[in-house]
N, CA, C and O atoms as a GROMACS GRO file, in nm:
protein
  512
    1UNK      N    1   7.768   7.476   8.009
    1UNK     CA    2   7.714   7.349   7.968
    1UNK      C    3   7.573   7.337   8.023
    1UNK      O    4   7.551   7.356   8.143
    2UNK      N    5   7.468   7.304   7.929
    2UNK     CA    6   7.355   7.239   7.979
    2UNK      C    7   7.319   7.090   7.983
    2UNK      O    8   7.356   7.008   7.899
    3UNK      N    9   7.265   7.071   8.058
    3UNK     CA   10   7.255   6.911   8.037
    3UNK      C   11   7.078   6.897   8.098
    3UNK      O   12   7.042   6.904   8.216
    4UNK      N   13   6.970   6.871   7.949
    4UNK     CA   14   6.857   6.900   7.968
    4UNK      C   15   6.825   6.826   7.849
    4UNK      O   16   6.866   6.863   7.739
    5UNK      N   17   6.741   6.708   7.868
    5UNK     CA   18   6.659   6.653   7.739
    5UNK      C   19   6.523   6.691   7.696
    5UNK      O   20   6.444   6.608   7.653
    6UNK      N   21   6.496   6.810   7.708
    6UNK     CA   22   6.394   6.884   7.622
    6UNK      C   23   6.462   6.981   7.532
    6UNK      O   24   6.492   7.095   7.569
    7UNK      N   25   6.490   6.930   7.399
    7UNK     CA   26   6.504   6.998   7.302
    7UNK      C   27   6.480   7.162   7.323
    7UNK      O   28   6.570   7.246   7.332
    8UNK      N   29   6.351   7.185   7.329
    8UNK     CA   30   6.306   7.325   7.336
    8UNK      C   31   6.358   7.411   7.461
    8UNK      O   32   6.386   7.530   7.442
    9UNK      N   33   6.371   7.362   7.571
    9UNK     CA   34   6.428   7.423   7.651
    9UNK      C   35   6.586   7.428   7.658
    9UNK      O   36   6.642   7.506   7.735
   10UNK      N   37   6.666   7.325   7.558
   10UNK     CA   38   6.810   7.377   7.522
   10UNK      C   39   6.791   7.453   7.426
   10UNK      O   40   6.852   7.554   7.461
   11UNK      N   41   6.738   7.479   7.306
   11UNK     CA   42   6.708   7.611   7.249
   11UNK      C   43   6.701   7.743   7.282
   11UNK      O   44   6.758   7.843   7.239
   12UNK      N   45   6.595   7.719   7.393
   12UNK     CA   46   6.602   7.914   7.476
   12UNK      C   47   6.705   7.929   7.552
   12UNK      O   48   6.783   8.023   7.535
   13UNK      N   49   6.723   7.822   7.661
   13UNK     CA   50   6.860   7.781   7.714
   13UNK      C   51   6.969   7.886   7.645
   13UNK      O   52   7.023   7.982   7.702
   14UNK      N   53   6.987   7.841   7.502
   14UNK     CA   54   7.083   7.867   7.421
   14UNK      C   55   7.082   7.991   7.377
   14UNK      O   56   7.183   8.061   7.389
   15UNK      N   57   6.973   8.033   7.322
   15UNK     CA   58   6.924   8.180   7.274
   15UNK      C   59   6.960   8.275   7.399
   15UNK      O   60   7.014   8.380   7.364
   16UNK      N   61   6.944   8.262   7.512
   16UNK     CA   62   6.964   8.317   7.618
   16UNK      C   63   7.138   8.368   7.656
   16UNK      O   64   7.187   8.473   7.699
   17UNK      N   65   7.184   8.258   7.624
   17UNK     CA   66   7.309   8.245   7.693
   17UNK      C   67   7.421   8.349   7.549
   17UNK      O   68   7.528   8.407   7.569
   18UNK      N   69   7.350   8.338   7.426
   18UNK     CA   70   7.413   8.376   7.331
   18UNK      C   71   7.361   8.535   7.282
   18UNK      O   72   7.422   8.605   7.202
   19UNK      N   73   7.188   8.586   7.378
   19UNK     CA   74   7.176   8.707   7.404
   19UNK      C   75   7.291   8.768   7.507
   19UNK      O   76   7.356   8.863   7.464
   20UNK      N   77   7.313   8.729   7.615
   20UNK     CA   78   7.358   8.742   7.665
   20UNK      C   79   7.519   8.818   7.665
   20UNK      O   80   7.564   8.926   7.704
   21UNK      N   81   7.582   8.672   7.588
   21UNK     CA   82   7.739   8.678   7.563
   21UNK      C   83   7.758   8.608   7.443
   21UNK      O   84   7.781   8.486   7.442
   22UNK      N   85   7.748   8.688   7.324
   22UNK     CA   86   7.739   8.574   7.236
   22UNK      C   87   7.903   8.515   7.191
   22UNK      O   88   7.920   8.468   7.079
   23UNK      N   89   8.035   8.525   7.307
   23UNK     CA   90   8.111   8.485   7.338
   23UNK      C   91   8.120   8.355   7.396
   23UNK      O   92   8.212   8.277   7.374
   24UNK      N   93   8.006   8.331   7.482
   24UNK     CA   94   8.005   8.192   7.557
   24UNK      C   95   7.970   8.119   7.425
   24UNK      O   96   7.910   8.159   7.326
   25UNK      N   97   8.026   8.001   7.453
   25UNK     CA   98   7.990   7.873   7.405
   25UNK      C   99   7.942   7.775   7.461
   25UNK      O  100   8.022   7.690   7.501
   26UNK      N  101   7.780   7.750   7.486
   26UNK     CA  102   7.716   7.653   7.531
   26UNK      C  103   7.673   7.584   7.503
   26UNK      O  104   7.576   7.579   7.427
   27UNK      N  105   7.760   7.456   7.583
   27UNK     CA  106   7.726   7.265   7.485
   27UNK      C  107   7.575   7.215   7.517
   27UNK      O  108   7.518   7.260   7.616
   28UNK      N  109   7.539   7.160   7.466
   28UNK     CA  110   7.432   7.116   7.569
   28UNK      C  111   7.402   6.959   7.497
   28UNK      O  112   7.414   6.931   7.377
   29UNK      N  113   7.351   6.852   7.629
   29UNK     CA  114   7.353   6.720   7.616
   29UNK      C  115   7.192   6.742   7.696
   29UNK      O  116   7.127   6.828   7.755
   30UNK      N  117   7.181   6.547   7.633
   30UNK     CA  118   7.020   6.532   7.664
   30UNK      C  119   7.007   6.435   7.793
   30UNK      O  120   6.913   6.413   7.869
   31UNK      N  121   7.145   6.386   7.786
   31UNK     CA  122   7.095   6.338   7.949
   31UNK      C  123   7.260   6.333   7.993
   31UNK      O  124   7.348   6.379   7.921
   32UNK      N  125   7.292   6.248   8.164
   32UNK     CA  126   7.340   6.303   8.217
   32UNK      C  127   7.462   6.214   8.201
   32UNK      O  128   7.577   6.246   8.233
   33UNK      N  129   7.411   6.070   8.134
   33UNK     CA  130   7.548   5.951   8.089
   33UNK      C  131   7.628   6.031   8.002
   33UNK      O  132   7.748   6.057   8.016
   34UNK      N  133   7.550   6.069   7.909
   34UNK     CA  134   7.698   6.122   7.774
   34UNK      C  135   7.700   6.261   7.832
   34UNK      O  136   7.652   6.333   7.744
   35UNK      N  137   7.728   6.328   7.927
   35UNK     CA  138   7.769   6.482   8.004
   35UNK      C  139   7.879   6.353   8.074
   35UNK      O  140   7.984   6.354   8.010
   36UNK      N  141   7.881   6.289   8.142
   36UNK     CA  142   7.954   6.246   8.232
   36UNK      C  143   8.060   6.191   8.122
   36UNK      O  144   8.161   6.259   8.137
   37UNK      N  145   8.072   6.128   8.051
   37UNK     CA  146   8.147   6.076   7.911
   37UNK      C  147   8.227   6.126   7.872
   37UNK      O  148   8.330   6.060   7.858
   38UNK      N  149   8.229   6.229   7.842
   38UNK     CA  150   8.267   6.376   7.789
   38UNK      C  151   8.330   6.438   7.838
   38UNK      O  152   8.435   6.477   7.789
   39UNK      N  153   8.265   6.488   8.023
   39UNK     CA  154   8.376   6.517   8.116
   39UNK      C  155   8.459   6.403   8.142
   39UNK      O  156   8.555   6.450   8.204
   40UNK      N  157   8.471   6.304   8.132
   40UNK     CA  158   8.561   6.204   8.194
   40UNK      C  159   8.682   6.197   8.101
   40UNK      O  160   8.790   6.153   8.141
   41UNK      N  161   8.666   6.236   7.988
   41UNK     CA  162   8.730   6.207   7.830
   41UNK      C  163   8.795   6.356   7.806
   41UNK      O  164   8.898   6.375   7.742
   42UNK      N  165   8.749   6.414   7.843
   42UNK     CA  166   8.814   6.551   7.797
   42UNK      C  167   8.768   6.674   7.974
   42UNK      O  168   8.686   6.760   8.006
   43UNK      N  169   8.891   6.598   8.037
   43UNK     CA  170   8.953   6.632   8.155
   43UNK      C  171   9.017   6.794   8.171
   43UNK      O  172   9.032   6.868   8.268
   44UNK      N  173   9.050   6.810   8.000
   44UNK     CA  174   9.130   6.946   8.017
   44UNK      C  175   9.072   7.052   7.957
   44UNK      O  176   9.134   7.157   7.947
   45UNK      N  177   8.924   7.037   7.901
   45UNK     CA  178   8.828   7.096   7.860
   45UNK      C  179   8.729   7.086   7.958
   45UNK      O  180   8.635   7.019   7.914
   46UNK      N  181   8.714   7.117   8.054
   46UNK     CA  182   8.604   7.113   8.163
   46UNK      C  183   8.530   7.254   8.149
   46UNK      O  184   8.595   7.358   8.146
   47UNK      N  185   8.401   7.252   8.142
   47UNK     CA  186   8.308   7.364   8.113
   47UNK      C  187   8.302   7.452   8.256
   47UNK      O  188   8.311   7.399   8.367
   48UNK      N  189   8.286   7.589   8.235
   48UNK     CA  190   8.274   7.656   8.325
   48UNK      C  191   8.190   7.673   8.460
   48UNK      O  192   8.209   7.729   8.569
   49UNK      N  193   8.069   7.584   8.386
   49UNK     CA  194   7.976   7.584   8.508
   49UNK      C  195   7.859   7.450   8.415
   49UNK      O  196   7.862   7.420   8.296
   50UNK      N  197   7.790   7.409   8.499
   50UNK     CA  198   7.672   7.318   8.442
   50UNK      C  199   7.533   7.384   8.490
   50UNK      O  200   7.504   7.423   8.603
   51UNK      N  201   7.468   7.385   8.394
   51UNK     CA  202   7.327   7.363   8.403
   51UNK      C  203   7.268   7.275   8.411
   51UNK      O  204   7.240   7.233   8.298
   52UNK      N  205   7.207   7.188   8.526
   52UNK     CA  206   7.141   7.076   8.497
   52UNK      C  207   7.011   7.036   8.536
   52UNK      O  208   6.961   7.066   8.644
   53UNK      N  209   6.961   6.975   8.454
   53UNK     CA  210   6.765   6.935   8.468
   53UNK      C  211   6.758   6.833   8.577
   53UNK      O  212   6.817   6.726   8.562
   54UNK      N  213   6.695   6.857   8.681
   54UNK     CA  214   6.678   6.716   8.776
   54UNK      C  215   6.622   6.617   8.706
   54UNK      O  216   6.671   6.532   8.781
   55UNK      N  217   6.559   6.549   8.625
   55UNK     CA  218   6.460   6.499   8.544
   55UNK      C  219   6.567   6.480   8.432
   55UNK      O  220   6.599   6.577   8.363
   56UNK      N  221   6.621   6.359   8.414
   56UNK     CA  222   6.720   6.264   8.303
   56UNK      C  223   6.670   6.197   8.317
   56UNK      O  224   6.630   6.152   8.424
   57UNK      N  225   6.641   6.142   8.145
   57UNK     CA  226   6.679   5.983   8.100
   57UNK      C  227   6.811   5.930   8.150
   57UNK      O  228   6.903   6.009   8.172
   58UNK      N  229   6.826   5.798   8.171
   58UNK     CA  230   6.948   5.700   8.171
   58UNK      C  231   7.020   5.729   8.316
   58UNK      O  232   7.064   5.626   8.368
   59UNK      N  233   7.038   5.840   8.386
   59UNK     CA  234   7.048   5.835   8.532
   59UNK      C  235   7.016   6.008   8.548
   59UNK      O  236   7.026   6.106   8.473
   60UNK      N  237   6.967   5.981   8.701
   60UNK     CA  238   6.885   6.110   8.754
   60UNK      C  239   7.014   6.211   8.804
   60UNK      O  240   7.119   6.161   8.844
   61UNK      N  241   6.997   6.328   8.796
   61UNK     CA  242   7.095   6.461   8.843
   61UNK      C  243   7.138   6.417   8.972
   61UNK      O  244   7.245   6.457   9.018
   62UNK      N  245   7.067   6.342   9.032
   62UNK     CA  246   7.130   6.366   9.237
   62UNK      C  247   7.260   6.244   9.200
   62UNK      O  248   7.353   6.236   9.280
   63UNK      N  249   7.259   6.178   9.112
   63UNK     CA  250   7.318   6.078   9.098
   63UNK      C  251   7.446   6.120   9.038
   63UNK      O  252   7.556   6.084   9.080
   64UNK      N  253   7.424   6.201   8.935
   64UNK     CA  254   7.554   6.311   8.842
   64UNK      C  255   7.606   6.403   8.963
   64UNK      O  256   7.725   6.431   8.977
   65UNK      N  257   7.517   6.442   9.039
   65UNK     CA  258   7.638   6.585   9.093
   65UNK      C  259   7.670   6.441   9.201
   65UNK      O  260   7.792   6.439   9.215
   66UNK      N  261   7.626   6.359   9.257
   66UNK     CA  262   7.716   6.224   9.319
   66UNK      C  263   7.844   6.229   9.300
   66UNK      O  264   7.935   6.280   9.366
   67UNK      N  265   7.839   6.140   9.153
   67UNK     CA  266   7.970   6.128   9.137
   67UNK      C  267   8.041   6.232   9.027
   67UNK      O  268   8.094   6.165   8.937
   68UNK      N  269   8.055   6.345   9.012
   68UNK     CA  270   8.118   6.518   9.006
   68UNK      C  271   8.138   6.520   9.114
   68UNK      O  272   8.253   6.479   9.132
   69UNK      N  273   8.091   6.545   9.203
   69UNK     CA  274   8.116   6.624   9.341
   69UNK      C  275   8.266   6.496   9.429
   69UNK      O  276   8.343   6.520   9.523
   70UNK      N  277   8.256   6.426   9.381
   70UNK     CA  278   8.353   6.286   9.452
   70UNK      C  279   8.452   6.247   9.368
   70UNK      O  280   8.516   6.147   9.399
   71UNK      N  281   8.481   6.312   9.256
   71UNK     CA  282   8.540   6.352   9.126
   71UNK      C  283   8.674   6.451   9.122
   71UNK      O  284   8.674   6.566   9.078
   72UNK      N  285   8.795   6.375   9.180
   72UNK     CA  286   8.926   6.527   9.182
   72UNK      C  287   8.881   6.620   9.067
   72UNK      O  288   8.836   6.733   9.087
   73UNK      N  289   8.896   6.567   8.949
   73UNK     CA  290   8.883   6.615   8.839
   73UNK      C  291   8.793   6.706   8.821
   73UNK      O  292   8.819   6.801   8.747
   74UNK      N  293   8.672   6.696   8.882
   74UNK     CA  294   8.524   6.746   8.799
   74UNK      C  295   8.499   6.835   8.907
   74UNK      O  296   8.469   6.948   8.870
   75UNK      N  297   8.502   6.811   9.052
   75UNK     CA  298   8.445   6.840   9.154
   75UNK      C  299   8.449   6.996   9.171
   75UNK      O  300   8.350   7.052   9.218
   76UNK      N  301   8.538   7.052   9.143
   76UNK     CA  302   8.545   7.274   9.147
   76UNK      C  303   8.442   7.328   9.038
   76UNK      O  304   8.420   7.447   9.018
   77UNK      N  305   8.367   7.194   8.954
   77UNK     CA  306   8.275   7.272   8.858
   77UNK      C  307   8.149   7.296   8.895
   77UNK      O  308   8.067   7.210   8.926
   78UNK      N  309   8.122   7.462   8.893
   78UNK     CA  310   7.995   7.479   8.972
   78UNK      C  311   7.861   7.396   8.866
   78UNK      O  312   7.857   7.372   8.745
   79UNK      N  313   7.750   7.366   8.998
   79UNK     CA  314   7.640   7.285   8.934
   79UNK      C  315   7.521   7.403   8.953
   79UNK      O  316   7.535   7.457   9.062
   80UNK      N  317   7.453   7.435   8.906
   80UNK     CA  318   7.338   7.509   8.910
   80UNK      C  319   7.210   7.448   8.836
   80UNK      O  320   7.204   7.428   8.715
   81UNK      N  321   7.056   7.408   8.978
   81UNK     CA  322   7.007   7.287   8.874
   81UNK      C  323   6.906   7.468   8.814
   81UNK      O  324   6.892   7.586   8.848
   82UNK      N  325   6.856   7.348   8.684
   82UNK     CA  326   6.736   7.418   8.634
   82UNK      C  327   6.651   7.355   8.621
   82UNK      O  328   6.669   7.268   8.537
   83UNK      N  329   6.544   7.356   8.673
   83UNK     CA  330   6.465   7.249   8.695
   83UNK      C  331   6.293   7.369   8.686
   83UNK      O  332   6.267   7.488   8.707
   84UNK      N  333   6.211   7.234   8.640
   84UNK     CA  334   6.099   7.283   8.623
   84UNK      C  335   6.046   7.207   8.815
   84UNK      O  336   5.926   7.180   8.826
   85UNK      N  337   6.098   7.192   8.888
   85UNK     CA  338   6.058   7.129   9.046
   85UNK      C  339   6.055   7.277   9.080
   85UNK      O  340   6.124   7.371   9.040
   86UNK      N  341   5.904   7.269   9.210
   86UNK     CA  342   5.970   7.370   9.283
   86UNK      C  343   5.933   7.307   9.407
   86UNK      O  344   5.895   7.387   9.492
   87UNK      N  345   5.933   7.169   9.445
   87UNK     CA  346   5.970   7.097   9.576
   87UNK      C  347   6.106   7.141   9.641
   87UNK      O  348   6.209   7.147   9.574
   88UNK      N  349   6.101   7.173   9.780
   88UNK     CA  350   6.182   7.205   9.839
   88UNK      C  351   6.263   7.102   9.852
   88UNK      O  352   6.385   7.120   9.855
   89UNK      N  353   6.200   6.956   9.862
   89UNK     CA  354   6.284   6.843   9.891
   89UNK      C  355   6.390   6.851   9.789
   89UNK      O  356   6.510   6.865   9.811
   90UNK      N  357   6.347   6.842   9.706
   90UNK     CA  358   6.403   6.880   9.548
   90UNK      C  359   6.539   6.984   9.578
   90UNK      O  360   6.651   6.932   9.584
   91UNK      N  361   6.524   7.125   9.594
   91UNK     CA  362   6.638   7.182   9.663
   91UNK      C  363   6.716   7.168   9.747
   91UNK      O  364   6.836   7.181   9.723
   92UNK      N  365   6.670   7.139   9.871
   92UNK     CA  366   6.748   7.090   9.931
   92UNK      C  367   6.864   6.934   9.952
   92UNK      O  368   6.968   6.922  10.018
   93UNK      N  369   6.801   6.853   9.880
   93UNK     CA  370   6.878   6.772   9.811
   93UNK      C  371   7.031   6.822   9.706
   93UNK      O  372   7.147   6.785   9.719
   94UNK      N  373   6.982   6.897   9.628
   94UNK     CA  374   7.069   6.967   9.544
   94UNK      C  375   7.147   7.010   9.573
   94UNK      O  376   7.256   6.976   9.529
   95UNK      N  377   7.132   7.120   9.677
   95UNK     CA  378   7.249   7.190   9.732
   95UNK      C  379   7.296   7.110   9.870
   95UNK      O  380   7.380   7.167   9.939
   96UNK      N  381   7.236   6.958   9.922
   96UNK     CA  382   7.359   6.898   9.960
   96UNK      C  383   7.474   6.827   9.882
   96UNK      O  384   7.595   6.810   9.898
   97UNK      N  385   7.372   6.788   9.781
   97UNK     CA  386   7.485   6.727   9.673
   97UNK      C  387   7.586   6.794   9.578
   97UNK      O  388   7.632   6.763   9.468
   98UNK      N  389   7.609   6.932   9.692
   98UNK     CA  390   7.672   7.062   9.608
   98UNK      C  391   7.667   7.091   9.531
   98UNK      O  392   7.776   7.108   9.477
   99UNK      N  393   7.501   7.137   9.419
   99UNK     CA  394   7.505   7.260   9.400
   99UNK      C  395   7.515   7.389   9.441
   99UNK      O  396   7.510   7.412   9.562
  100UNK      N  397   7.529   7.490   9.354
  100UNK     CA  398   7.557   7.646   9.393
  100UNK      C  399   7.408   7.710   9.429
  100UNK      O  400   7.367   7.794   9.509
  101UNK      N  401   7.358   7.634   9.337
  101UNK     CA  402   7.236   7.737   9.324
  101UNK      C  403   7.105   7.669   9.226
  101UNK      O  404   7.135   7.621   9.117
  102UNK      N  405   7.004   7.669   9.259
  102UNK     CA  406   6.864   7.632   9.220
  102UNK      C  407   6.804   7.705   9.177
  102UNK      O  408   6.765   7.786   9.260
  103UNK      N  409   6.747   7.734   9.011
  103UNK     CA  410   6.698   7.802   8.987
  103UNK      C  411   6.574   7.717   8.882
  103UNK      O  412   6.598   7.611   8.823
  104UNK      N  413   6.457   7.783   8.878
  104UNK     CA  414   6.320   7.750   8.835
  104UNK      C  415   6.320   7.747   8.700
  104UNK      O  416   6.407   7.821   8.656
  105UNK      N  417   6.251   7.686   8.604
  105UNK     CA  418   6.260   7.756   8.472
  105UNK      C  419   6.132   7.808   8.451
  105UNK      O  420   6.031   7.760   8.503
  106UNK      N  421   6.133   7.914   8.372
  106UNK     CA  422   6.046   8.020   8.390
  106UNK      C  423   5.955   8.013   8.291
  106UNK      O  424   5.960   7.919   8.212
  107UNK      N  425   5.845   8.123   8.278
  107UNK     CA  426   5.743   8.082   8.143
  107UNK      C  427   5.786   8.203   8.014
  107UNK      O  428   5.738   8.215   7.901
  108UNK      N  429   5.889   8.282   8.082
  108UNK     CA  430   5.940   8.372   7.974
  108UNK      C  431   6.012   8.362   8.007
  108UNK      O  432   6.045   8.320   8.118
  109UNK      N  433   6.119   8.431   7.851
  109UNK     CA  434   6.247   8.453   7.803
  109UNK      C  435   6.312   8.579   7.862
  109UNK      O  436   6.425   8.620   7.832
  110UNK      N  437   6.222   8.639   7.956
  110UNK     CA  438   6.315   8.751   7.986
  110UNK      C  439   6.322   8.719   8.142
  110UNK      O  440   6.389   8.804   8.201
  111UNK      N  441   6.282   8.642   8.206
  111UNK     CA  442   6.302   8.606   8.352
  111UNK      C  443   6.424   8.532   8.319
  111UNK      O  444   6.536   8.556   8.364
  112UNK      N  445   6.386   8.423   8.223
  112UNK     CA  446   6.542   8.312   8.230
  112UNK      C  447   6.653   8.427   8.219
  112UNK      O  448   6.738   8.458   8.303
  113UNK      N  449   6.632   8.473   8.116
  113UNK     CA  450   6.739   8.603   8.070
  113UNK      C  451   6.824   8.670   8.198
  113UNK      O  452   6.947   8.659   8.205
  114UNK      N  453   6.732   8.751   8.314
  114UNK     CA  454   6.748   8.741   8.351
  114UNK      C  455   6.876   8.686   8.521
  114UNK      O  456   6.978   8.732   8.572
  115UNK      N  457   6.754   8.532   8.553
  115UNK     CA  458   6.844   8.451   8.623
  115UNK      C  459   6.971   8.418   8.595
  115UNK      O  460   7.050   8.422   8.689
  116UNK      N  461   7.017   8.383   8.474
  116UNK     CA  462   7.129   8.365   8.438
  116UNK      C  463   7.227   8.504   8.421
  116UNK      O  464   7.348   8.505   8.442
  117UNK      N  465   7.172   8.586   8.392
  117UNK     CA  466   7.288   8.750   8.405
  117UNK      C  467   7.317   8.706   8.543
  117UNK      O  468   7.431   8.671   8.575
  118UNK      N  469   7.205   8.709   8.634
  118UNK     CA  470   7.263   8.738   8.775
  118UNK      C  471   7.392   8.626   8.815
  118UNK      O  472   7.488   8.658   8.885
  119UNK      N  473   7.375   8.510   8.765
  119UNK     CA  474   7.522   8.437   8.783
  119UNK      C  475   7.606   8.405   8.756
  119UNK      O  476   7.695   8.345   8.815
  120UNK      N  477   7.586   8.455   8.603
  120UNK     CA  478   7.713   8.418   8.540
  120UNK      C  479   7.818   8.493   8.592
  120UNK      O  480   7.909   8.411   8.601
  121UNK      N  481   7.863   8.609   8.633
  121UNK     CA  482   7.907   8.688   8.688
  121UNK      C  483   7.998   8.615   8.807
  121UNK      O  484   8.117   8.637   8.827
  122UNK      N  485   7.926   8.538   8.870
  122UNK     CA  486   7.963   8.511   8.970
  122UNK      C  487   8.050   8.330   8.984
  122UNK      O  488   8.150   8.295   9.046
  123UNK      N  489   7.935   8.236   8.875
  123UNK     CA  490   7.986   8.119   8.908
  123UNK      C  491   8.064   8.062   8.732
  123UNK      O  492   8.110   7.951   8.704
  124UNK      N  493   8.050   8.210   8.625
  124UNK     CA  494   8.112   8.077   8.546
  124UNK      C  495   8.222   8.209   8.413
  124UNK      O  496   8.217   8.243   8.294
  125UNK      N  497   8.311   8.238   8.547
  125UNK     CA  498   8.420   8.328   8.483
  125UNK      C  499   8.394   8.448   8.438
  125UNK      O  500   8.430   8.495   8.329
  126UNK      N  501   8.323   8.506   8.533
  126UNK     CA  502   8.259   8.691   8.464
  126UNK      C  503   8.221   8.669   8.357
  126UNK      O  504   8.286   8.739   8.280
  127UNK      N  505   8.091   8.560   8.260
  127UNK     CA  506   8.086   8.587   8.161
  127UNK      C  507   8.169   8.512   8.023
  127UNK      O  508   8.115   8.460   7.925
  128UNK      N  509   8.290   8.524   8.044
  128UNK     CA  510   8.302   8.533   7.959
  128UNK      C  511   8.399   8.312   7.886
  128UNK      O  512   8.427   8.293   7.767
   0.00000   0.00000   0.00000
């Protein structure tokens, strides 16, 4: 799942994830109210991992992995932000509000490419 309201960057987002594995199926929402909606509503469909933009309309990411992380339900789903920040405050915030992992978004398609091989592996079911 991504959850990123720049159109264009859920596009490569997407192109990426479907170079990748074109097995995965990645949802992607524009901000972080209707991601939270969605998980709350469909409890037994919980996505493998989130991608999320610090930078939402309608409420900010530190506020989403808030209440996920305080969430029986939601809380084992890894968060990984993607964020165009590269303030440390910014990170370190994140990964108290348990994310896994902070990653940059990049100015090419083969770095994102990339970052994401290196974790899917690890945080959102080998892949697949």
């Amino acid at each position: 799942m991504l959850v990123d309201d720049d159109e264009d960057d859920q596009m490569i987002f997407t192109k990426v994830i479907n170079e990748i594995n074109s097995n995965i199926n990645c949802k992607c929402f524009g901000n972080a109210l209707s991601t939270l909606q969605t998980l709350r509503t469909n409890i037994y469909d919980k996505p493998d991992c989130i991608y999320l933009d610090l930078n939402l309309p309608l409420m900010h990411s530190f506020e989403f992995q808030k209440i996920i992380k305080t969430s029986e339900e939601l809380n084992n789903i890894p968060v990984i932000i993607y964020s165009t920040s590269s303030r440390e405050a910014d990170k370190v915030k994140a990964m108290e509000l348990g994310a896994i992992n902070f990653i940059s978004k990049t100015t090419t398609f083969a770095d994102l490419k990339n970052k994401v091989t290196n974790l899917l592996p690890t945080v959102c079911c080998s892949g697949n």
